[in-house]
DRENGUPA-293265 format. One record per residue (C-alpha): x, y, z. Coordinates in steps of 0.2 Angstrom, whole numbers, plus 5000, padded with zeros to 4 digits. Layout:
<r c1="X" c2="Y" c3="Z"/>
...
! end
This chain:
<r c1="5000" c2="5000" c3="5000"/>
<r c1="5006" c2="5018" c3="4997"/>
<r c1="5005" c2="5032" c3="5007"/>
<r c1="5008" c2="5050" c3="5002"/>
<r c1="5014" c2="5056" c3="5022"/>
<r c1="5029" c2="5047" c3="5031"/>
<r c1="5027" c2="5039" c3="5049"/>
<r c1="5030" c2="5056" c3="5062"/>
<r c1="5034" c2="5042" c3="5074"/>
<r c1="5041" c2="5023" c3="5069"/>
<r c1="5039" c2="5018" c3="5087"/>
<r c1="5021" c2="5021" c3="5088"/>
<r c1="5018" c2="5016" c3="5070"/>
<r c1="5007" c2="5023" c3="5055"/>
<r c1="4990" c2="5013" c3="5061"/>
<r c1="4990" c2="5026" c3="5077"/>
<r c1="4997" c2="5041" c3="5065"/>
<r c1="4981" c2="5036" c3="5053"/>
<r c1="4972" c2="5031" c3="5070"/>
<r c1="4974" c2="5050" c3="5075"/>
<r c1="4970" c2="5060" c3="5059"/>
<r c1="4952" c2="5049" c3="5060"/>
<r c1="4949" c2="5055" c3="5079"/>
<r c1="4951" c2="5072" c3="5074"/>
<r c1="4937" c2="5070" c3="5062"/>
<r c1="4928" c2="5065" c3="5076"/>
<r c1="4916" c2="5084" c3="5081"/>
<r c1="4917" c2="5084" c3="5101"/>
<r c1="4929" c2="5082" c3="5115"/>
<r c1="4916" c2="5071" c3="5123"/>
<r c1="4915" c2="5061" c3="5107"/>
<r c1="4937" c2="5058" c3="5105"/>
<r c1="4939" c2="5057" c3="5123"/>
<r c1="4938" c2="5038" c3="5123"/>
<r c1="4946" c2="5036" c3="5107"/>
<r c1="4963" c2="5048" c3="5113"/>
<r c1="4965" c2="5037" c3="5131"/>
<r c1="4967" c2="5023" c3="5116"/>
<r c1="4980" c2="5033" c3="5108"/>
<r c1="4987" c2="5041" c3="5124"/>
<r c1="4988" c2="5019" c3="5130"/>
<r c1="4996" c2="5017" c3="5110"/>
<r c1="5011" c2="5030" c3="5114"/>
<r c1="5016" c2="5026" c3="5132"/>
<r c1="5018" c2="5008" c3="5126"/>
<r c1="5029" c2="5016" c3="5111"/>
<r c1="5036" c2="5028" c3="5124"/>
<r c1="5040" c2="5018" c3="5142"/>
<r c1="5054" c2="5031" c3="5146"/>
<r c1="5041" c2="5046" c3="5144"/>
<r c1="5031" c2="5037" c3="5157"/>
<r c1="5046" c2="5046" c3="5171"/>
<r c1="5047" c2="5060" c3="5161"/>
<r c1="5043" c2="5077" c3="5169"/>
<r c1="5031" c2="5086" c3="5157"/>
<r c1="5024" c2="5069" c3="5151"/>
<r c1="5008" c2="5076" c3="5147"/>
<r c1="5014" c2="5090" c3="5138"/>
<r c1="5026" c2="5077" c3="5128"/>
<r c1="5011" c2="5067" c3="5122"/>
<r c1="5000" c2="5079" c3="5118"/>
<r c1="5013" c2="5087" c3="5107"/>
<r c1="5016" c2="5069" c3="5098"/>
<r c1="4996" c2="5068" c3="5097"/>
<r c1="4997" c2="5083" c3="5089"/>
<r c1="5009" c2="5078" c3="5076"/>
<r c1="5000" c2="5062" c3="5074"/>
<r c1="4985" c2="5071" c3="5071"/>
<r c1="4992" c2="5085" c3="5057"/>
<r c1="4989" c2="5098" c3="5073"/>
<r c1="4972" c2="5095" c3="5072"/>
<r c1="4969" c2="5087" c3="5089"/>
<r c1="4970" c2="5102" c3="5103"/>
<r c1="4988" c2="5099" c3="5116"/>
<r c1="4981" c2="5104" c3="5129"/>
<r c1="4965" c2="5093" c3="5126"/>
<r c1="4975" c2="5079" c3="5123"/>
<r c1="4986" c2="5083" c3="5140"/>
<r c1="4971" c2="5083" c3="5149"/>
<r c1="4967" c2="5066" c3="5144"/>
<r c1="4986" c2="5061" c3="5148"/>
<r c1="4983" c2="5069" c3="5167"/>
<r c1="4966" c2="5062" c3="5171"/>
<r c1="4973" c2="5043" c3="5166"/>
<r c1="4989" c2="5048" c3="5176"/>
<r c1="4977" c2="5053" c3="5190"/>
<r c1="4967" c2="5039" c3="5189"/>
<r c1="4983" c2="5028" c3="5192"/>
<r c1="4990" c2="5037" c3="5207"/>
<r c1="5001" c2="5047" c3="5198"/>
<r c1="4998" c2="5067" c3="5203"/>
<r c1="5005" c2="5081" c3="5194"/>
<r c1="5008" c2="5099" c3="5205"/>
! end
């Protein structure tokens, strides 16, 4: 198959890059929520040395961005990395 975009990240892979651009189709925040805690799960399993990583949610997002053509919000996308991070005991200050 043939792609006219090269891979932003080969660790992550071209299926979460083309995974991305379709959730930033999606309309709502409340409609790609569930489909960027899939994403953000996709990259720290690319990424396990961001998961120390002092601005880990900024990190993401930014890839998220990338992955997305900048068409998926950072800061939306570092929310979603935070709440997950909160919701396994990890706190940010």
């Amino acid at each position: 198959m043939y792609y006219t975009s090269k891979i932003i990240d080969r660790q992550v892979g071209r299926n979460a890059q083309l995974f991305a651009q379709s959730v930033a189709d999606l309309s709502t925040p409340e409609e790609r929520y569930p489909y960027l805690r899939i994403l953000v799960s996709i990259i720290e399993q690319a990424h396990p040395e961001w998961n120390q990583a002092p601005q880990k949610d900024k990190q993401i997002a930014f890839l998220i961005g990338q992955l997305s053509l900048h068409n998926i919000d950072q800061e939306e996308a570092a929310t979603v990395v935070r709440v997950r991070d909160e919701e396994r005991g990890y706190f940010y200050d």
